[in-house]
C-alpha positions in Angstrom: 133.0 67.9 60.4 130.6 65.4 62.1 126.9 66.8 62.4 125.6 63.7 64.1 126.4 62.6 67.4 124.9 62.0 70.5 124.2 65.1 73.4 123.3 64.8 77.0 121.0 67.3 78.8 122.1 68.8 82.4 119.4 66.4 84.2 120.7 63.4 82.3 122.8 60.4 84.9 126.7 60.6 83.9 126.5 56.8 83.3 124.4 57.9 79.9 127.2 60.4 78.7 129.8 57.2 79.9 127.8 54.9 77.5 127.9 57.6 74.7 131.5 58.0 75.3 132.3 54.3 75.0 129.9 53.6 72.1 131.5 56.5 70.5 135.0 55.6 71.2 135.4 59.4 71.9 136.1 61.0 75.3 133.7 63.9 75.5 130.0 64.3 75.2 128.7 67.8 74.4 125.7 68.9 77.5 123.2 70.7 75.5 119.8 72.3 76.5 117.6 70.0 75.0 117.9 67.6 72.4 115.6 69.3 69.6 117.1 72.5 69.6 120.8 72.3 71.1 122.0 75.2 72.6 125.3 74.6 74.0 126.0 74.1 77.5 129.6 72.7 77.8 130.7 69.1 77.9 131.0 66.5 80.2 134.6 64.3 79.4 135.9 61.2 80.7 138.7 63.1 82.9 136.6 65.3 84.8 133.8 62.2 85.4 136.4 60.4 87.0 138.1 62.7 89.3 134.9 63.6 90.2 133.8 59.9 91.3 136.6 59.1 92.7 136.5 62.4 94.8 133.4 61.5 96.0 133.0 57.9 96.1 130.0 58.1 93.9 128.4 55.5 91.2 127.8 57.4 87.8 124.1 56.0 88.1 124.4 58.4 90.9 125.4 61.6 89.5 124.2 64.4 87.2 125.8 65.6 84.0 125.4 69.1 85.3 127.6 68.1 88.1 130.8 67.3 85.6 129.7 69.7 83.4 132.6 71.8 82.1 133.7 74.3 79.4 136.3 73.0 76.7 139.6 74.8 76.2 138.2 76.2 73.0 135.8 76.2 70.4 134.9 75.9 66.6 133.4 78.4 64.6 131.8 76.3 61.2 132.6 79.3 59.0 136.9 78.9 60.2 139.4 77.8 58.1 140.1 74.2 58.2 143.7 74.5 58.7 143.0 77.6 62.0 140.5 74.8 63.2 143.2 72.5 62.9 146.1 74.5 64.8 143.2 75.1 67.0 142.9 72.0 67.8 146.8 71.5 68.1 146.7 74.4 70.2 144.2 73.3 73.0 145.8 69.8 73.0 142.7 67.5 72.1 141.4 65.3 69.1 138.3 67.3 69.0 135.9 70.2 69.8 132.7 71.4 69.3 131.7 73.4 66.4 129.6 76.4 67.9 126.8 78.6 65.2 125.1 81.2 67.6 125.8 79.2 70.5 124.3 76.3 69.1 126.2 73.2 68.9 126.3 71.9 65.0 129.0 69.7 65.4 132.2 68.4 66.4 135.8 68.3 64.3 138.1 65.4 65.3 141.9 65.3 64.2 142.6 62.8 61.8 
């Protein structure tokens, strides 16, 4: 499991979470309350951000995280067994998803 990555808050441009994505070669960024104490809020992932430009025929300097912000198809629990996690992951059809303690985001487990 990965415990350190890069979050976006709500009020936070989408062309931040599209910088993290590419730096990150990942195609997801987790939206979290704030960035000291990371309560999770959903993610923000490369499909959604552009359907949602193209739908609007907006720049992502333009745009709010909040406004892509939606809820992965499921998520981690850190105390799960590594092979549920895994069929979890099979299951929802991604490379990875958030690992969720008391709705705090602690990190993310990618498919090998």
């Amino acid at each position: 499991m990965q415990t350190s990555f890069h979050c976006c808050v709500p009020h936070q441009r989408l062309q931040d979470a599209l910088e993290i994505m590419g730096e990150e070669n990942t195609n997801w960024v987790a939206i979290v309350t704030r960035h000291d104490e990371p309560e999770w809020l959903g993610w923000v992932t490369s499909h959604d951000s552009a359907v949602f430009l193209g739908a609007f025929n907006k720049r992502p300097s333009e745009v709010m995280c909040r406004e892509v912000l939606s809820a992965p198809p499921a998520t981690l629990d850190p105390e799960m067994d590594l092979n549920a996690a895994y069929e979890r992951l099979r299951a929802a059809g991604v490379r990875r998803l958030p690992v969720l303690a008391a709705g705090r985001l602690v990190g993310e487990l990618k498919a090998a």
